[in-house]
N, CA and C atoms as an extended XYZ file, in Angstrom:
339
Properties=species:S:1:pos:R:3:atomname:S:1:resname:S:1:resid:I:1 pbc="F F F"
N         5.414      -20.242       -1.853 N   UNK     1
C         6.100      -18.947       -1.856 CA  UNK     1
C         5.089      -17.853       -1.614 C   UNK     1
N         5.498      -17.010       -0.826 N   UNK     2
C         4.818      -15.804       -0.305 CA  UNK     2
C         4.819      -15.121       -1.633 C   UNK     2
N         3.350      -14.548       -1.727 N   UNK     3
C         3.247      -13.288       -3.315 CA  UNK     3
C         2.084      -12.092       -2.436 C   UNK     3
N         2.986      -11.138       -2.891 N   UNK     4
C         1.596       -9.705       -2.624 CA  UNK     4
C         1.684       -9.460       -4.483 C   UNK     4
N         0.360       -9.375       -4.568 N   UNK     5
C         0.302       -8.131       -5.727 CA  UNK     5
C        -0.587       -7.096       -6.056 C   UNK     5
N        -0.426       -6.145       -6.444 N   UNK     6
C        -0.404       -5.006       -6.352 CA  UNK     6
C        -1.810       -4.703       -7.522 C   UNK     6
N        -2.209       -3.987       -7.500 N   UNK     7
C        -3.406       -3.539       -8.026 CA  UNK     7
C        -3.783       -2.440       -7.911 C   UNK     7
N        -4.373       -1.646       -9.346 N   UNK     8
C        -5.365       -0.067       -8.769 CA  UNK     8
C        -4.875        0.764       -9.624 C   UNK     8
N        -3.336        0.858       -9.547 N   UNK     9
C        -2.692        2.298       -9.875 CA  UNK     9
C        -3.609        2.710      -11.320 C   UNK     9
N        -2.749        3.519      -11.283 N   UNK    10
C        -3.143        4.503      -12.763 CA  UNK    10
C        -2.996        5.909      -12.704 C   UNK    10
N        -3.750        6.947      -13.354 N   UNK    11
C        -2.896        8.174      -13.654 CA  UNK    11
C        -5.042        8.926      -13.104 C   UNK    11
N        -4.504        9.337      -12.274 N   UNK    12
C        -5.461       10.636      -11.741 CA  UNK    12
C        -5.893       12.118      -11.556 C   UNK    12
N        -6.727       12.721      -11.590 N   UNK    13
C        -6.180       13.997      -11.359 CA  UNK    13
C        -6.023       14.852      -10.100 C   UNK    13
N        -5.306       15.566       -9.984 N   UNK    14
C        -5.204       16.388       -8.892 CA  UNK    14
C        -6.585       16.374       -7.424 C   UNK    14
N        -6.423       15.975       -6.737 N   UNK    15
C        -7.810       16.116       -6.025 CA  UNK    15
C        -8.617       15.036       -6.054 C   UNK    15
N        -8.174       14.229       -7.129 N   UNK    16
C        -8.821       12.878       -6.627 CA  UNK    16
C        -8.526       11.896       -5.878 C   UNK    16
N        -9.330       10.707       -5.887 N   UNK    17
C        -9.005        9.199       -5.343 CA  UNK    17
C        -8.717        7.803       -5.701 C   UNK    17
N        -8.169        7.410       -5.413 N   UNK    18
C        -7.543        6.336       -5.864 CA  UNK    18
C        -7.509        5.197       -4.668 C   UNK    18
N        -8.110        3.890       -4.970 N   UNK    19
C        -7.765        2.730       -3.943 CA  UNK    19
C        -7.405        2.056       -4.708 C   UNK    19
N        -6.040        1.430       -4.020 N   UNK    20
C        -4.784        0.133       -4.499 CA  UNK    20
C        -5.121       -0.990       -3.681 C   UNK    20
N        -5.184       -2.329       -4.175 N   UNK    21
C        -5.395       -3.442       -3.589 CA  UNK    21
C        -3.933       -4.115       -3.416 C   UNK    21
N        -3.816       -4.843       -2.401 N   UNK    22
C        -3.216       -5.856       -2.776 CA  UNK    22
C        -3.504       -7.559       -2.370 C   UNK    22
N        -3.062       -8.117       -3.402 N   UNK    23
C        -3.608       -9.831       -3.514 CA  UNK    23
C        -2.181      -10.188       -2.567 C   UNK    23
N        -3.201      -10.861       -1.101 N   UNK    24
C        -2.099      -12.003       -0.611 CA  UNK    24
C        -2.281      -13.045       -0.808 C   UNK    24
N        -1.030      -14.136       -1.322 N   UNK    25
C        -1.535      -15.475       -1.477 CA  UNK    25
C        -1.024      -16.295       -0.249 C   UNK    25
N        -0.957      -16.168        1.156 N   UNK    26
C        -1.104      -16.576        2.335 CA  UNK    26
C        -1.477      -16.065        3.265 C   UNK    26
N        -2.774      -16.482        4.277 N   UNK    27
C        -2.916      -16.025        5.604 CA  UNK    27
C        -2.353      -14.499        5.865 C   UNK    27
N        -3.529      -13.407        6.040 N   UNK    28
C        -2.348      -12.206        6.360 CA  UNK    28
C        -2.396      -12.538        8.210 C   UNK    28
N        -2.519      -13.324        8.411 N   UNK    29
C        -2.413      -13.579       10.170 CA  UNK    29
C        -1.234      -13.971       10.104 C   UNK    29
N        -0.247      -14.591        9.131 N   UNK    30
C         1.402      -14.847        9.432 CA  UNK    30
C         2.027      -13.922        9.197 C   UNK    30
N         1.352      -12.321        9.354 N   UNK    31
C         2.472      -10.852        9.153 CA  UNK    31
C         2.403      -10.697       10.346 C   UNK    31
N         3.377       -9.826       11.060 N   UNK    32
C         3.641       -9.119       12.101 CA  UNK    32
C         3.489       -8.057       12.134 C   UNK    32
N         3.337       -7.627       10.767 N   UNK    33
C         3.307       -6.389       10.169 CA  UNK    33
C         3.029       -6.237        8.430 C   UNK    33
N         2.123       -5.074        7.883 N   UNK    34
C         1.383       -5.216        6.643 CA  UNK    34
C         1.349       -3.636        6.264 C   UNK    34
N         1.473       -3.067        5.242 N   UNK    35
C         1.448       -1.737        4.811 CA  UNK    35
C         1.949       -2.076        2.948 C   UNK    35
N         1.871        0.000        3.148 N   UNK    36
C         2.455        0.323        1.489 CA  UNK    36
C         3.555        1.383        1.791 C   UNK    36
N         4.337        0.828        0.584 N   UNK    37
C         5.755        1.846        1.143 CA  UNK    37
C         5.501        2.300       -0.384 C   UNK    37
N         5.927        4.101       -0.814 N   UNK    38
C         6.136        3.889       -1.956 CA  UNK    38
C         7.385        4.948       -2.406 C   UNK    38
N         7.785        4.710       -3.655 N   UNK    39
C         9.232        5.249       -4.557 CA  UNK    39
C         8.980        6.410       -5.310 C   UNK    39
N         9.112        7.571       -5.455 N   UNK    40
C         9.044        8.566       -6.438 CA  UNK    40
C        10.076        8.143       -7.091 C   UNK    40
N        10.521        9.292       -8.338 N   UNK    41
C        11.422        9.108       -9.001 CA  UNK    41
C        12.324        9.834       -8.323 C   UNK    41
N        14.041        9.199       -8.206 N   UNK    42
C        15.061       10.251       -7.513 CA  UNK    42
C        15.307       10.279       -6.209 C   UNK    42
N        13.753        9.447       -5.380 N   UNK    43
C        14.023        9.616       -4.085 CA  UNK    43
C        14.294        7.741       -3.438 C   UNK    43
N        14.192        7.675       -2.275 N   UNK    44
C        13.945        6.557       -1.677 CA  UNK    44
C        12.841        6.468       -0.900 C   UNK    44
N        12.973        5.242       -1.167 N   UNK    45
C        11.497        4.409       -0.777 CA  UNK    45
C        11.189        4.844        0.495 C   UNK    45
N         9.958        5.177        0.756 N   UNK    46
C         9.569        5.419        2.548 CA  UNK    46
C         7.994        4.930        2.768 C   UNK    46
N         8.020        4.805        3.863 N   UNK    47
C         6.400        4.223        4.428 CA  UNK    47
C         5.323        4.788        3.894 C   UNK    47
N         4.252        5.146        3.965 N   UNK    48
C         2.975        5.595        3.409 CA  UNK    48
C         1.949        5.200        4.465 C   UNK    48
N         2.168        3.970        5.015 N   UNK    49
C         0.688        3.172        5.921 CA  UNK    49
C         1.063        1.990        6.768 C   UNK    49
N         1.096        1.862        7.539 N   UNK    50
C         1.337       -0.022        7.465 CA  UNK    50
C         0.484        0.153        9.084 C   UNK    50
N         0.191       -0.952        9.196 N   UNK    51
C        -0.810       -1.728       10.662 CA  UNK    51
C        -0.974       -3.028       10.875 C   UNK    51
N        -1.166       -3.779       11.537 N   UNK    52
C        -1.575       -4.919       12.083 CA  UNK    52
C        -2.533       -5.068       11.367 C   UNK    52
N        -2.890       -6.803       10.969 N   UNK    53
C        -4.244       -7.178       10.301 CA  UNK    53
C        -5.263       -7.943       11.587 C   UNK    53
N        -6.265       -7.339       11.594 N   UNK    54
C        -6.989       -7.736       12.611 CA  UNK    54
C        -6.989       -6.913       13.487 C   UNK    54
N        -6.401       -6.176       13.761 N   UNK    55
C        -6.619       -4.893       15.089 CA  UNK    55
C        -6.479       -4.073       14.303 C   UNK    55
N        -6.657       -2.824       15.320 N   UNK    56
C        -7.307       -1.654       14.985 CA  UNK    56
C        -5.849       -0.514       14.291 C   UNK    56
N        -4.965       -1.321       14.650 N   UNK    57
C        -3.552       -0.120       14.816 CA  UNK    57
C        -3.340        0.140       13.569 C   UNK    57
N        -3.191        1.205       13.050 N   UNK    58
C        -2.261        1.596       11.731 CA  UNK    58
C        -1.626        3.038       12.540 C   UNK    58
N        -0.925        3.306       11.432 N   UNK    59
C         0.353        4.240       11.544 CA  UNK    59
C         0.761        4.579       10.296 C   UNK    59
N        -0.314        5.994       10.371 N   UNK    60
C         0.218        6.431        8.927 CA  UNK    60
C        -0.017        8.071        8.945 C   UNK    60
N         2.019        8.598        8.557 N   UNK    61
C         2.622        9.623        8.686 CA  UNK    61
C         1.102       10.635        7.494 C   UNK    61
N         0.351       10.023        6.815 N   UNK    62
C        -0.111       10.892        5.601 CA  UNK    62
C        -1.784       10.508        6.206 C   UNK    62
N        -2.377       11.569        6.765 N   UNK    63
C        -3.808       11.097        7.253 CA  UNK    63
C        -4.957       11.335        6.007 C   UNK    63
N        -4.087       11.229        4.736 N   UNK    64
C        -5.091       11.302        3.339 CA  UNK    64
C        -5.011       10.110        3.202 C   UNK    64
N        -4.117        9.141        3.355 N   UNK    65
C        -3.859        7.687        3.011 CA  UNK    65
C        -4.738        6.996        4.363 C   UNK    65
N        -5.229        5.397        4.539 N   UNK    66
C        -6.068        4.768        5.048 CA  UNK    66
C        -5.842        3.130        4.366 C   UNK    66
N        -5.062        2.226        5.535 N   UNK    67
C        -5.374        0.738        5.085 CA  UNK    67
C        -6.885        0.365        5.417 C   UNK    67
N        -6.952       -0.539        4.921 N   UNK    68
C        -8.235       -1.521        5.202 CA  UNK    68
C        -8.075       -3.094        4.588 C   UNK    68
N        -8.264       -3.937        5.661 N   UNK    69
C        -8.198       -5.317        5.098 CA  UNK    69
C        -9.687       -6.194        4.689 C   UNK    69
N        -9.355       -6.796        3.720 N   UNK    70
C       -10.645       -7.786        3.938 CA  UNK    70
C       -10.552       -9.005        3.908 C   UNK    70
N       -10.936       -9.844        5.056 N   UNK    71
C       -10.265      -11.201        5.044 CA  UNK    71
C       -10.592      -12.257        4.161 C   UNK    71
N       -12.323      -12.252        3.802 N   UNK    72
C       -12.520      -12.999        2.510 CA  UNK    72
C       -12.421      -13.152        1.707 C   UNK    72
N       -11.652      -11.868        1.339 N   UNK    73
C       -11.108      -11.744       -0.194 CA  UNK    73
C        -9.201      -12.044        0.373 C   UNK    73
N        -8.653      -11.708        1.135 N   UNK    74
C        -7.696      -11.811        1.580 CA  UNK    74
C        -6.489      -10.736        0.993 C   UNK    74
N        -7.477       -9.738        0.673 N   UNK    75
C        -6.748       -8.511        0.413 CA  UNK    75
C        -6.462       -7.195        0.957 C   UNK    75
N        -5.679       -6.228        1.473 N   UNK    76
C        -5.226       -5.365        1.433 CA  UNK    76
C        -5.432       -4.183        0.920 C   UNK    76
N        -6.268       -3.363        1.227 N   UNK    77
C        -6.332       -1.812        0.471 CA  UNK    77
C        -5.674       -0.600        1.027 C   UNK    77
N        -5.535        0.100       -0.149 N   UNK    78
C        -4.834        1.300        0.151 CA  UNK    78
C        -5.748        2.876        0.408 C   UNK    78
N        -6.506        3.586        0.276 N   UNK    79
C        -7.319        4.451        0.357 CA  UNK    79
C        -6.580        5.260        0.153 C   UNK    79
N        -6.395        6.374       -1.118 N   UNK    80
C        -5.482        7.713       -1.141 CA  UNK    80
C        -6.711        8.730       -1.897 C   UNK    80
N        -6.726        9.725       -0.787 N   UNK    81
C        -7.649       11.078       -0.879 CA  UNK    81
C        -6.778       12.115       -1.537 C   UNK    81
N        -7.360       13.481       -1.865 N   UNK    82
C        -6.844       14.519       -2.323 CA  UNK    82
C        -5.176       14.390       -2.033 C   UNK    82
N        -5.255       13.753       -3.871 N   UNK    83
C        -4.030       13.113       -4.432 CA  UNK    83
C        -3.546       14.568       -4.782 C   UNK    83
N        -2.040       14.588       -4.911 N   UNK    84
C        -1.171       16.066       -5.525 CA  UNK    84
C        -0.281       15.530       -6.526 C   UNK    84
N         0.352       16.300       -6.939 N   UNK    85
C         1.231       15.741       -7.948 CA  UNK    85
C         2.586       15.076       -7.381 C   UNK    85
N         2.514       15.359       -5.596 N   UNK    86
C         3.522       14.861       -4.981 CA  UNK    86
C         3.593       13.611       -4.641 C   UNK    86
N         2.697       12.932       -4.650 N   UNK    87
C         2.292       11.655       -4.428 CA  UNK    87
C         2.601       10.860       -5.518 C   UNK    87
N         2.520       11.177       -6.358 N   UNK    88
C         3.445       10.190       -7.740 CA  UNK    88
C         4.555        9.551       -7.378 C   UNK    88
N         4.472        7.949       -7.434 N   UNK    89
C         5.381        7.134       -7.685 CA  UNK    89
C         4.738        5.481       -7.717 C   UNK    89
N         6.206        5.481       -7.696 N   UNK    90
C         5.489        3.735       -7.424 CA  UNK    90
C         4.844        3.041       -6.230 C   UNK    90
N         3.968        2.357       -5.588 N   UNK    91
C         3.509        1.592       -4.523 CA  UNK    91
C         3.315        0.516       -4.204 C   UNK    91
N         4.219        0.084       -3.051 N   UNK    92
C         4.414       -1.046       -3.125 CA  UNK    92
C         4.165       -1.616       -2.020 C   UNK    92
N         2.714       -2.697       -1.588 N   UNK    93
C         3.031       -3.368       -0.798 CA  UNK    93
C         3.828       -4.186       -0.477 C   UNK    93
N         3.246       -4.399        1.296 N   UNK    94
C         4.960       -5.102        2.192 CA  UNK    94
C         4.638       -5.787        3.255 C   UNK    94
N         4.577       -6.377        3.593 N   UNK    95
C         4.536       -7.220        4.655 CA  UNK    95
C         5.472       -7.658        5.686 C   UNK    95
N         5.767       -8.116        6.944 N   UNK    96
C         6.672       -8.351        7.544 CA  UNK    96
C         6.603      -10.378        8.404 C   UNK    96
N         6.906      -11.122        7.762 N   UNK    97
C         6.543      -12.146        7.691 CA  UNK    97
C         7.529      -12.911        8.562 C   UNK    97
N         8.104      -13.559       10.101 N   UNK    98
C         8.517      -14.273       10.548 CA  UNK    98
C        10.366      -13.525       10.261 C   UNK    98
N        10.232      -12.472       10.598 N   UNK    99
C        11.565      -11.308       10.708 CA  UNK    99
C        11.771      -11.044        9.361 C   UNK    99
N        10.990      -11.749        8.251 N   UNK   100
C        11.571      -11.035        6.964 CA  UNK   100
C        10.578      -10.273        5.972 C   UNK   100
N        11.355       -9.493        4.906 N   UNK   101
C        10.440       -8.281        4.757 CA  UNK   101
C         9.769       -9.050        3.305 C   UNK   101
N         8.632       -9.198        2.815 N   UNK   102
C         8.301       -9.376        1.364 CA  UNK   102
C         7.492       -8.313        0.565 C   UNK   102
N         8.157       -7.891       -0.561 N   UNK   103
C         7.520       -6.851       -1.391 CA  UNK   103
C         6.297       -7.339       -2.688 C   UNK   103
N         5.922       -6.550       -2.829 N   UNK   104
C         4.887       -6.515       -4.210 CA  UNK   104
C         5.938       -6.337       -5.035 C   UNK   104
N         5.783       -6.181       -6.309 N   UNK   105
C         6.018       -5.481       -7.609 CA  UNK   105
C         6.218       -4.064       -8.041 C   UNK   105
N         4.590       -4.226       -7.110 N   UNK   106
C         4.704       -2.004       -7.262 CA  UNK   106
C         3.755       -1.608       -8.277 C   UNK   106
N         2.927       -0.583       -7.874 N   UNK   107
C         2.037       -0.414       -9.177 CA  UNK   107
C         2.283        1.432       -9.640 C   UNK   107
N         2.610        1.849      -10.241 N   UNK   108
C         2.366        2.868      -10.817 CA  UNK   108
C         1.494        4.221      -10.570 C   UNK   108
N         1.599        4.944       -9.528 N   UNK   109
C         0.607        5.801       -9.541 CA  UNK   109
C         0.910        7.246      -10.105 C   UNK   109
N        -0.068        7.934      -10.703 N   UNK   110
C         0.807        9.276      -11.057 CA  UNK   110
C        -0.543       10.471      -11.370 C   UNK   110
N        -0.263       11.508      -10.888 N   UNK   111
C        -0.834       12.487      -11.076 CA  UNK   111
C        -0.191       14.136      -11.366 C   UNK   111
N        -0.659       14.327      -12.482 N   UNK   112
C         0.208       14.787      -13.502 CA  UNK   112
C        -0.663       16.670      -12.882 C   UNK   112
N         0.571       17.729      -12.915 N   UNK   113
C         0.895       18.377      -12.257 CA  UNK   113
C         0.207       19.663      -13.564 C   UNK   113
């Protein structure tokens, strides 16, 4: 069974940084697609990052946010710069695996206003 999990979060302050990992436990060469989507409270879930593993492509609407993979560890990072209090929610990696979508758990991020 396919597992991402999620790692990092916690509570920051305004202006800081924060990197989220995530643990894949298969090959990220069987995604088609790899990112973090994340949830405030009240709203719906939307993209944050996602790119190809192994090439260069990402696509990400927030140029404070930044993936990075590392294959020996076989994990997933998130890079989030001058954090706001708007950025609070949950984060959740995602993957896109043979047409179907698999989520993390979600980790908690929050920066208190």
């Amino acid at each position: 069974q396919v597992q991402l999990v999620e790692s990092g979060g916690g509570l920051v302050q305004p202006g800081g940084s924060l990197r989220l990992s995530c643990a894949v436990s298969v090959s990220m060469y069987s995604f088609s697609a790899m990112g973090w989507y994340r949830q405030a409270p009240g709203k719906e879930r939307e993209p944050v990052a996602t790119g190809v593993f192994d090439t260069n492509y990402q696509d990400s609407g927030k140029p404070r946010f930044t993936i990075s993979w590392d294959s020996a560890k076989n994990t997933m990072a998130l890079q989030m710069n001058s954090l706001t209090p708007e950025d609070t929610a949950v984060y959740y990696c995602w993957g896109r695996q043979n047409a179907e979508e698999v989520w993390g758990q979600g980790t908690q991020v929050t920066i208190p206003s």
